[in-house]
C-alpha positions as CSV (number, residue, x, y, z in Angstrom):
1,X,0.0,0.0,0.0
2,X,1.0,3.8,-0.4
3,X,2.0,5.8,2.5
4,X,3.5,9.1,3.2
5,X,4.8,11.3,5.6
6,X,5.3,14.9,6.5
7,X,6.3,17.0,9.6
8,X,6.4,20.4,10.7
9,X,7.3,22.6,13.4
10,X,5.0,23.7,16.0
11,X,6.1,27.4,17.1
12,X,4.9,28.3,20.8
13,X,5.8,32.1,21.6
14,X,7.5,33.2,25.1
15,X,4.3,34.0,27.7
16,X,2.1,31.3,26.5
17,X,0.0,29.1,29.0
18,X,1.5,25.5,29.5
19,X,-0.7,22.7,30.2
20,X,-0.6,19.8,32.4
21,X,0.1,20.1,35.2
22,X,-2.3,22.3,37.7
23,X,0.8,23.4,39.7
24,X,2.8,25.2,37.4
25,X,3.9,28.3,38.7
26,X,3.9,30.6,35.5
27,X,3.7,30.5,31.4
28,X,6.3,29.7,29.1
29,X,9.9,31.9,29.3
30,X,11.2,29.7,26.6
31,X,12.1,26.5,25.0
32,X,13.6,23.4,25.5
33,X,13.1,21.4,22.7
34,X,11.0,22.6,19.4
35,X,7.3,21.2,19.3
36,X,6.3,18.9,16.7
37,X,3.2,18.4,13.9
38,X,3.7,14.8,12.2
39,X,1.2,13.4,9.4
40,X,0.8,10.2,8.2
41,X,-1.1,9.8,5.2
42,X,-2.2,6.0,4.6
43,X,-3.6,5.0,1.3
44,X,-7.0,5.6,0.2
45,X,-7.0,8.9,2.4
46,X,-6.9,8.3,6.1
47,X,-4.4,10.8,7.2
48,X,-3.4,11.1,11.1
49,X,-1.7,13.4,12.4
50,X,0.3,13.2,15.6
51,X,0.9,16.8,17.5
52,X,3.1,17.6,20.4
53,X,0.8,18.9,22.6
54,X,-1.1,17.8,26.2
55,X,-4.3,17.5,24.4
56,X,-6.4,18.2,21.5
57,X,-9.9,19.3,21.5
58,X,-12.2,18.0,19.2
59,X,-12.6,21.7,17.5
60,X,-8.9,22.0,16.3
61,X,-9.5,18.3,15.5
62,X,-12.4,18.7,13.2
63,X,-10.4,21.6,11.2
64,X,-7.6,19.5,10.1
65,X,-9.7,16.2,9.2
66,X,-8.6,12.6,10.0
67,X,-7.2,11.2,13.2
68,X,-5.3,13.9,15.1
69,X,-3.9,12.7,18.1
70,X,-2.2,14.7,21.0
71,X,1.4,13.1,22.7
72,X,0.2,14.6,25.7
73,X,3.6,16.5,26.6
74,X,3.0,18.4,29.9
75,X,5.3,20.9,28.5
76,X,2.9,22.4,24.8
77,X,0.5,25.2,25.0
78,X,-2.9,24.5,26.9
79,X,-4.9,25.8,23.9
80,X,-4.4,25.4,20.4
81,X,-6.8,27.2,18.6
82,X,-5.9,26.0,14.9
83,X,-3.4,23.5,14.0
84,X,-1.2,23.4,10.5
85,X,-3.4,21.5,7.5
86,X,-1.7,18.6,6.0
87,X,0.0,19.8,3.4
88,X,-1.7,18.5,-0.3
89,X,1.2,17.2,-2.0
90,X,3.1,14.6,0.4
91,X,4.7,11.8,-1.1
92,X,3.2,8.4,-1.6
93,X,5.6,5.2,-1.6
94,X,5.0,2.3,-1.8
95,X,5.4,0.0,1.4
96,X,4.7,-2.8,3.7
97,X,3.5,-2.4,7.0
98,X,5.1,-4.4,9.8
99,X,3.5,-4.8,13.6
100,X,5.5,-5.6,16.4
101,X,4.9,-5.4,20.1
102,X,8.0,-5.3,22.8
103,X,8.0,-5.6,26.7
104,X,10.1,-2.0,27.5
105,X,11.3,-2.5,30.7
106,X,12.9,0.4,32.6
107,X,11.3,3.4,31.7
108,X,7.3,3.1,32.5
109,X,5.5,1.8,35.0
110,X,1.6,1.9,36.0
111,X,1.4,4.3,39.1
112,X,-1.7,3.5,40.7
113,X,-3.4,-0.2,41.4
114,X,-2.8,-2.9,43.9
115,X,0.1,-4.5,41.5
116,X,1.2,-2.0,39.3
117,X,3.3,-3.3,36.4
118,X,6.9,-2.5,35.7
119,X,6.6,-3.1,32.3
120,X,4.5,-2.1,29.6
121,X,4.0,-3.0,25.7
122,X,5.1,-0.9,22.9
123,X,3.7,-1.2,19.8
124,X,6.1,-0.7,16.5
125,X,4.6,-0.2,13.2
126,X,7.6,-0.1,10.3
127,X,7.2,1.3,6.7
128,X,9.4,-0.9,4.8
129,X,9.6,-0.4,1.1
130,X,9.8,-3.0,-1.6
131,X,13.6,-3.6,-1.3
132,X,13.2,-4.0,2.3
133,X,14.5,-0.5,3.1
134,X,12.7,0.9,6.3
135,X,11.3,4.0,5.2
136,X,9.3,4.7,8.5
137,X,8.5,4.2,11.8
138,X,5.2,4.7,14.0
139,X,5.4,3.8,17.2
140,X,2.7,4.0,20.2
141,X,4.0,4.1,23.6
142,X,1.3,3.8,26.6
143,X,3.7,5.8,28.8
144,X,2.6,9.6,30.2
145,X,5.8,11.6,28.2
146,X,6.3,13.3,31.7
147,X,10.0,13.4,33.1
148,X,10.0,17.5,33.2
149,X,8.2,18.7,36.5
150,X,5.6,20.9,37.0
151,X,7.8,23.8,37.9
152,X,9.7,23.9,34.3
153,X,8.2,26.7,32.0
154,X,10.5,25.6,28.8
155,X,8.5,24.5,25.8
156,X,9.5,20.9,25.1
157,X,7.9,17.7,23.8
158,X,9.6,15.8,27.2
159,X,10.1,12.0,26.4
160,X,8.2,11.8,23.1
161,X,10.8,14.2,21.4
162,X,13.5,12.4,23.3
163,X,12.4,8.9,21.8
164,X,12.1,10.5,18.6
165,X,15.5,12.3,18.2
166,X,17.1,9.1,19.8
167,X,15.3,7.0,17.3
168,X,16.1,9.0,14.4
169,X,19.6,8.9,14.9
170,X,19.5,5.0,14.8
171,X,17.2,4.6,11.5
172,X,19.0,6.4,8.8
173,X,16.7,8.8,7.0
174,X,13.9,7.0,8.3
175,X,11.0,8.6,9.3
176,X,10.0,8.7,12.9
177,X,6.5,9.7,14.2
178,X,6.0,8.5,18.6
179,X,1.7,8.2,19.4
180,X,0.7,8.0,23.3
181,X,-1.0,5.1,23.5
182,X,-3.1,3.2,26.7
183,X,-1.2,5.7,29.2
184,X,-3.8,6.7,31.6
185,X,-2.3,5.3,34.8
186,X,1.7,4.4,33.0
187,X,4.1,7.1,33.4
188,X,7.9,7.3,34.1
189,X,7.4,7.6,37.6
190,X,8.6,4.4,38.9
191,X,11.8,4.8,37.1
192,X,13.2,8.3,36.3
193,X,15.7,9.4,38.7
194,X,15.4,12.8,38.4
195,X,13.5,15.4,36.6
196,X,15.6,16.7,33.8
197,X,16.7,17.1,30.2
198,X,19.6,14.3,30.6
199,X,17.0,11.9,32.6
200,X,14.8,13.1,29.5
201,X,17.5,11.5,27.3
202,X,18.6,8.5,29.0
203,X,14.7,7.3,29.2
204,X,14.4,8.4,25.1
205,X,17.4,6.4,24.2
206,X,16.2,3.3,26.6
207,X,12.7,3.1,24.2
208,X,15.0,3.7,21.0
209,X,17.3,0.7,21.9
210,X,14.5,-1.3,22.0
211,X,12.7,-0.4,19.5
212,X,15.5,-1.0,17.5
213,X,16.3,-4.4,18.8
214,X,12.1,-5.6,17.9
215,X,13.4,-4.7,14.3
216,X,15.5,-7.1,14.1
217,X,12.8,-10.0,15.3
218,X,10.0,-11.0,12.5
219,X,6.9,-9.2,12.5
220,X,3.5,-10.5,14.3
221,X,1.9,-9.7,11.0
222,X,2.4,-7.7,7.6
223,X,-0.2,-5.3,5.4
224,X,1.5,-5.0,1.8
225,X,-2.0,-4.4,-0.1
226,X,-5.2,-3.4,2.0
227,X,-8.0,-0.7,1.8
228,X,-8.5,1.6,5.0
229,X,-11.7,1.6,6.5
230,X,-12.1,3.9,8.8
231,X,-15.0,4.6,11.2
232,X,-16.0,6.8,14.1
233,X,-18.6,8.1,16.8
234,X,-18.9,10.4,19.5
235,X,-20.5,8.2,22.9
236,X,-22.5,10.2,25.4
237,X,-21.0,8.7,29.0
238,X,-22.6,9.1,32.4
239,X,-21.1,11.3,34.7
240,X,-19.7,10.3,38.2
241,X,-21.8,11.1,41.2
242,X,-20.2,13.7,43.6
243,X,-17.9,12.0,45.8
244,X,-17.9,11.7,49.6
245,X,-17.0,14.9,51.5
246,X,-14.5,13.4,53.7
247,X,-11.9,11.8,50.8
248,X,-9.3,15.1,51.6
249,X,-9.3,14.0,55.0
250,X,-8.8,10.2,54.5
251,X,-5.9,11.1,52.3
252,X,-4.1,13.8,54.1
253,X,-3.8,10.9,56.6
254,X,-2.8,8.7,53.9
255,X,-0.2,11.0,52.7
256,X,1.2,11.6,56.2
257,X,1.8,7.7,56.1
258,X,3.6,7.3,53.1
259,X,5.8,10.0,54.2
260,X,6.7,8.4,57.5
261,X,7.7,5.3,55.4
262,X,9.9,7.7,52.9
263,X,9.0,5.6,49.5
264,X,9.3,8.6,47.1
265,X,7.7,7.1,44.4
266,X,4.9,6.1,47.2
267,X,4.6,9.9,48.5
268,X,4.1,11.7,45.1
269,X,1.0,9.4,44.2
270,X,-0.7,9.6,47.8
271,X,0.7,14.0,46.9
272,X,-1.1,13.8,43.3
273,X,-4.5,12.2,44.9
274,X,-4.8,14.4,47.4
275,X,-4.3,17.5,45.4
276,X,-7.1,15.5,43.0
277,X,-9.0,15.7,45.7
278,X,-8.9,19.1,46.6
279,X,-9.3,20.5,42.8
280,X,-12.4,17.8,42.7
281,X,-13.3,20.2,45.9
282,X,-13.1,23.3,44.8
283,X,-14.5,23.5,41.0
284,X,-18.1,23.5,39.6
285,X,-19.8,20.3,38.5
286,X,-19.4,20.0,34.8
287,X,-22.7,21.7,33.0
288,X,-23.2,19.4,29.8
289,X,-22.5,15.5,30.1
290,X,-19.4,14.0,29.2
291,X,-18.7,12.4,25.9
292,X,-15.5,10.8,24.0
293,X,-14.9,10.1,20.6
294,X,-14.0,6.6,19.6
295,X,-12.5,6.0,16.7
296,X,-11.1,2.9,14.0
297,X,-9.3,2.0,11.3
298,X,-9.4,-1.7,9.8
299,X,-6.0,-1.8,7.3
300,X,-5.8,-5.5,6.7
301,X,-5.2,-7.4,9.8
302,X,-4.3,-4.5,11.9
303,X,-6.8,-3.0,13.5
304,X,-5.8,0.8,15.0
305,X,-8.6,2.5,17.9
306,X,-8.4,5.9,19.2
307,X,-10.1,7.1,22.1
308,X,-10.5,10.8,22.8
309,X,-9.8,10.3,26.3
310,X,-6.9,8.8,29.1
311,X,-7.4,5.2,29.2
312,X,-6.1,2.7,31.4
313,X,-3.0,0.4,30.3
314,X,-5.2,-2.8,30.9
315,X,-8.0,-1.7,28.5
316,X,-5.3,-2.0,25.2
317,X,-4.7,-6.1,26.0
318,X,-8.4,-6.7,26.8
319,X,-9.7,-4.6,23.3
320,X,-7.1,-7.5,21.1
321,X,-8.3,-10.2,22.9
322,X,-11.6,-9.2,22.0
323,X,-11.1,-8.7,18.4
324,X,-8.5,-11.8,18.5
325,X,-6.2,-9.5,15.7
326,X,-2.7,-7.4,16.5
327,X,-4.7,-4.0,17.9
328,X,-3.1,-0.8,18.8
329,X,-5.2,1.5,21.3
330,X,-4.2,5.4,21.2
331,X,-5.5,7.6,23.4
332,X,-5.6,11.9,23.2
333,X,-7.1,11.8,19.8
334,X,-10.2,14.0,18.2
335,X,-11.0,15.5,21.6
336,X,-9.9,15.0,25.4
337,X,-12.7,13.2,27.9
338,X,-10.2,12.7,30.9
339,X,-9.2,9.6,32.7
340,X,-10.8,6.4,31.6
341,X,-10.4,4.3,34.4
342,X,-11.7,0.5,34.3
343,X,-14.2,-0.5,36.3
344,X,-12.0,-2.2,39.2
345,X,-10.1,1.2,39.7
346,X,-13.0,2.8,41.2
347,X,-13.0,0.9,44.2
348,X,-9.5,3.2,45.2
349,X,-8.8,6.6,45.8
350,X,-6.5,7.3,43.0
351,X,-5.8,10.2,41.4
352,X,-7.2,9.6,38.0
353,X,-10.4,8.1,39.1
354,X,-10.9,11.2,41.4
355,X,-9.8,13.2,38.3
356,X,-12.3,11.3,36.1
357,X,-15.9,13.1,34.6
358,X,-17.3,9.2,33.8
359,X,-19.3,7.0,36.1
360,X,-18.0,3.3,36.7
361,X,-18.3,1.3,33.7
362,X,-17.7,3.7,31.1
363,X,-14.5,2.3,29.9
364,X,-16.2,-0.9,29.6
365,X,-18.7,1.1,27.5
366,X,-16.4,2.4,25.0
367,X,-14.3,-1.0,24.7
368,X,-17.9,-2.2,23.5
369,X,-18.5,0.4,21.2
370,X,-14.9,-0.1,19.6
371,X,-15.2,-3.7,19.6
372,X,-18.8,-3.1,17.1
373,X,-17.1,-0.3,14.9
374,X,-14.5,-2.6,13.9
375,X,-16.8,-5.9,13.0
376,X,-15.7,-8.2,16.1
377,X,-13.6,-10.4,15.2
378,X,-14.5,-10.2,11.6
């Protein structure tokens, strides 16, 4: 099949508002790392675009047309008001598609639930033309892109740009485009040692590494010659019920705990819930209901989904087991719901299901909706 590629780069001025993180202390004073606008434009005209930035809303969306998914950098402008069109002319080659999952170790780690994992899957789609050239790469990392804390006000595209400059340096004149996949409750946390560019880097060059080393290993399946169906809806959700007035209390005390055991990885999530919490406190009950876009493409055996909202690590592996075909869940793409928490998770006070708009059960909802959108198992 024909694909092609373009990129751009995303200018954010000095003085603009970062989003994120509810703590930062001020807007931008400069940047880091240049943003990025990447398109992929698949045969038979599905185009997705890939943009570093903490979220999209389904407005800015709608303007460009096709899949336009956010990396969810912590580190890009709050609101983008229009993004750059796709550009008319990109050029088409000829390629086949190989899918390949990897177990990244070492870099992101769920960091909420009773047994959080220390591992998560990274999925690895190569553009390889007919000489067996690799042409490009897509790959969809479930991991939150956040090493930079709260209190940095430099532009940058944190560990997505990291992965991609480290990547490109290892595929010669390759193509590289990095997608946030299942990372609502994944991010570096566990792992990074510190909170800076270099940590950035090390973690970037840990996902290129392996990304490069699944290369090597044979595809779980190939597309050479397939049409593009792609479908989508917007699902209405219920909204959660007002929580009990006395969760601030319960986890101050938890938080005191924690800190009297000194786990630091263990303090910052009882830190985050609390402060959940306490914005959950303080702001207005949303006045329409919540909705999220859900969205797929069929191209041969692979199935891609995008979800318009945060969802959980756990919901990727039980969508493919469903559809019993390779699958490859994004998240942040035509519009921003929120968490999407699994059922299960709301039986704890973590931060993303105190953070969350949606009742209980709406994840489940959605894996339903993408499971009929793509035929089953068809």
């Amino acid at each position: 099949m024909k694909v092609g590629h373009s990129s751009a780069v995303l200018p954010v001025p000095p003085g603009t508002r970062l989003g994120g993180y509810a703590a930062r202390p001020g807007p931008s004073t400069g940047v880091l790392d240049e943003l990025e606008v990447h398109t992929v434009v698949f045969g038979g005209g599905f185009v997705w675009t890939v943009v570093d930035a903490p979220f999209i809303h389904s407005g800015p969306a709608a303007q460009v047309g096709g899949w336009v998914s956010a990396t969810h950098t912590h580190a890009g402008p709050e609101e983008l008001d229009r993004l750059p069109s796709a550009p008319s002319d990109v050029p088409m080659r000829e390629v086949r598609i190989g899918v390949r999952r990897l177990r990244l170790a070492g870099v992101g780690g769920q960091r909420s639930g009773r047994h959080p994992r220390r591992t998560v899957p990274v999925d690895v789609l190569s553009f390889d033309a007919p000489d067996g050239r690799l042409v490009g790469l897509l790959v969809v990392a479930p991991i939150h892109p956040t090493v930079l804390p709260a209190d940095n006000l430099l532009v940058s595209a944190d560990l997505t740009g990291s992965v991609r400059r480290a990547l490109a340096a290892r595929v010669d004149r390759a193509w590289v485009v990095v997608a946030t996949g299942a990372a609502g409750d994944v991010s570096t946390r566990p792992h990074r040692r510190e909170q800076t560019p270099a940590e950035c880097d090390r973690l970037g060059s840990l996902v290129a590494d392996a990304v490069v080393r699944a290369l090597r290993r044979p595809a779980r399946t190939t597309v050479d010659a397939a049409d593009v169906d792609v479908r989508s809806t917007r699902l209405p959700l219920p909204a959660k019920p007002t929580g009990s007035p006395d969760v601030v209390q319960r986890l101050a005390a938890r938080l005191d705990l924690v800190r009297r055991r000194g786990d630091p990885v263990a303090i910052r999530t009882a830190f985050t819930a609390l402060q959940a919490a306490e914005l959950a406190r303080t702001e207005a009950p949303p006045v329409v209901e919540p909705v999220c876009t859900v969205s797929v493409a069929r191209i041969g055996e692979l199935r891609l989904v995008a979800i318009g909202a945060e969802p959980y690590l756990d919901l990727a592996e039980r969508l493919e087991r469903r559809l019993g075909r390779p699958t490859v869940l994004v998240g942040y793409t035509n519009g921003y719901l929120g968490y999407l928490p699994t059922r299960a998770a709301y039986q704890r006070l973590d931060y993303e299901v105190l953070r969350s708009p949606v009742a209980a059960g709406s994840a489940e909802r959605i894996l339903d909706i993408a499971t009929s959108l793509t035929g089953g198992n068809q």
